[in-house]
C-alpha positions in Angstrom: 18.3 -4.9 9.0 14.8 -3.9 7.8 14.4 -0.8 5.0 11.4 0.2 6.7 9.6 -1.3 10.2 5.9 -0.5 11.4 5.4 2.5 13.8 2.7 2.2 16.4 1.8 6.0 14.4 1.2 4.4 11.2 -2.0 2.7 13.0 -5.2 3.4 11.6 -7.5 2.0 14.0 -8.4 -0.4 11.3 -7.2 -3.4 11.9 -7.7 -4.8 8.4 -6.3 -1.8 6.7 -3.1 -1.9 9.0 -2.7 -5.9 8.0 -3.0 -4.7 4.3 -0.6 -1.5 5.0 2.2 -3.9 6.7 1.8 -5.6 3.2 3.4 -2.7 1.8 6.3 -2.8 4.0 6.7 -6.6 3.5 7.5 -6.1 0.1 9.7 -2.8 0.6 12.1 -5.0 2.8 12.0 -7.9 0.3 13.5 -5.7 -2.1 15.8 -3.9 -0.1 16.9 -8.1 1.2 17.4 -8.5 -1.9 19.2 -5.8 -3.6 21.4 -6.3 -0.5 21.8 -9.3 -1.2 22.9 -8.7 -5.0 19.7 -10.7 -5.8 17.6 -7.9 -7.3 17.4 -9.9 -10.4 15.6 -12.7 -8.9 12.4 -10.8 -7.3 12.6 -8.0 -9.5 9.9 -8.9 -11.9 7.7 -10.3 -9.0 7.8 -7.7 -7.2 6.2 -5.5 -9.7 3.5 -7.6 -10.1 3.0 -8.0 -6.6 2.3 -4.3 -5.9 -0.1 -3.8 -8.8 -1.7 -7.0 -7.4 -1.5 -5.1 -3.7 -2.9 -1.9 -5.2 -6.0 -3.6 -6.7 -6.5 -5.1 -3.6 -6.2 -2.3 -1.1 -7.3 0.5 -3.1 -10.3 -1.4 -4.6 -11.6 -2.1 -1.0 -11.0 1.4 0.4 -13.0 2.6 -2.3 -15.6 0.4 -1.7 -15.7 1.5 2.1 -16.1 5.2 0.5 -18.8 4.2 -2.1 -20.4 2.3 1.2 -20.4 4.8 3.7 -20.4 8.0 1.5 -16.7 9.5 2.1 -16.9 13.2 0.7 -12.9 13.0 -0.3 -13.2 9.6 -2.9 -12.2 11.2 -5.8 -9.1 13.0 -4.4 -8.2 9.6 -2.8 -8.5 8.1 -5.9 -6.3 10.5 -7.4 -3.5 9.5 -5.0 -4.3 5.5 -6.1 -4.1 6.2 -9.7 -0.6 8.5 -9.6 0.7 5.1 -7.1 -0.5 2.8 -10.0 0.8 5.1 -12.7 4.0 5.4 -10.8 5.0 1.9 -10.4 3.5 0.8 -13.7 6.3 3.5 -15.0 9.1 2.1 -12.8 8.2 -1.3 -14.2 8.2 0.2 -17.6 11.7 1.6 -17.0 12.7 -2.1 -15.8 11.9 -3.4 -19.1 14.4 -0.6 -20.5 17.5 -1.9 -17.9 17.1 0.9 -16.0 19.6 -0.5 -13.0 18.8 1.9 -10.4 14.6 1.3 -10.8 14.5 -0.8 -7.6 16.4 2.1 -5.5 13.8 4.2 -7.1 11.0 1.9 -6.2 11.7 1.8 -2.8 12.2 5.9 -2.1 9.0 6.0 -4.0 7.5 3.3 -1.9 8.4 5.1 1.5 7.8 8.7 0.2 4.5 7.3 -0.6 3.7 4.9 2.9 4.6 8.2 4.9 2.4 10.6 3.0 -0.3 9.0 1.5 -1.1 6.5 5.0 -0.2 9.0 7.3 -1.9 11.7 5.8 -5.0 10.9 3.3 -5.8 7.8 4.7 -6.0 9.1 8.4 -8.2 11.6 7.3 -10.8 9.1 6.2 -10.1 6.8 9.0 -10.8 9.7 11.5 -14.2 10.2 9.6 -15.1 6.7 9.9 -14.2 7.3 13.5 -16.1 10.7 14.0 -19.0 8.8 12.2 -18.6 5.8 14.9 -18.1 3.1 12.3 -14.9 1.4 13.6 -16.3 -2.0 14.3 -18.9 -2.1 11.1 -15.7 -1.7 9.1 -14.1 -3.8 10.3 -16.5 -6.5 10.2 -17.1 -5.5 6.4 -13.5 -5.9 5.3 -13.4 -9.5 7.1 -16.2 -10.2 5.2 -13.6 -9.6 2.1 -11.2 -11.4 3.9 -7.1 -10.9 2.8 -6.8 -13.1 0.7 -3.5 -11.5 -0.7 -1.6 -10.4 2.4 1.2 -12.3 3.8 2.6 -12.4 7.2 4.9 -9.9 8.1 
């Protein structure tokens, strides 16, 4: 059983920024496997890193979209990135202090966050791109990136 599975609603009409958004839910559901599991110990740790790693990643190349096609909303959306970052590098932190509910915590943050922040900031930029008809030159920009950190799903 999944903690979390793609909705057809979650779609941005970006097909590169749903690959990296399914990344998110990859790693939800390998947490929740593994805390049902009793193996929270094990991917703990990587885990962590992994979403810092994921956050770089996306947020660095949504920005860049903004810089590159002069999104009004950047700086609140980059609010939004840098509470995620601060969030998880505080659930990290409280790892580190054997605090044994922090992956329970990490994944109701992690869902709270997928459902809000995806299906309300980033829509709104993903409807401007859309309104500005720049669908396929995004596209073709963030291949030009490539995904060099996503898995499969």
């Amino acid at each position: 059983m999944a903690f979390f599975v793609w909705k057809d609603e979650y779609s941005t009409g970006i097909t590169g920024i749903d690959t990296q958004h399914k990344e998110i839910i990859r790693l939800m559901n390998e947490v929740f496997n593994a805390i049902s599991k009793s193996k929270e110990e094990l991917v703990k740790k990587e885990v962590f890193v992994d979403l810092l790693k994921y956050a770089n990643y996306h947020f660095g190349l949504e920005l860049s979209l903004f810089q590159k096609y002069h999104y009004k909303r950047e700086n609140e959306h980059k609010e939004e990135h840098n509470f995620f970052i601060k969030k998880i590098e505080t659930l990290m932190i409280n790892d580190y202090l054997t605090d044994k509910n922090v992956l329970i915590e990490t994944l109701h943050f992690l869902r709270s966050w997928f459902e809000n922040h995806i299906l309300k900031t980033d829509m709104e930029y993903c409807r401007y791109f859309d309104q500005k008809e720049l669908m396929d030159e995004i596209e073709k920009f963030i291949k030009s990136k490539g995904n060099y950190y996503i898995q499969p799903l």
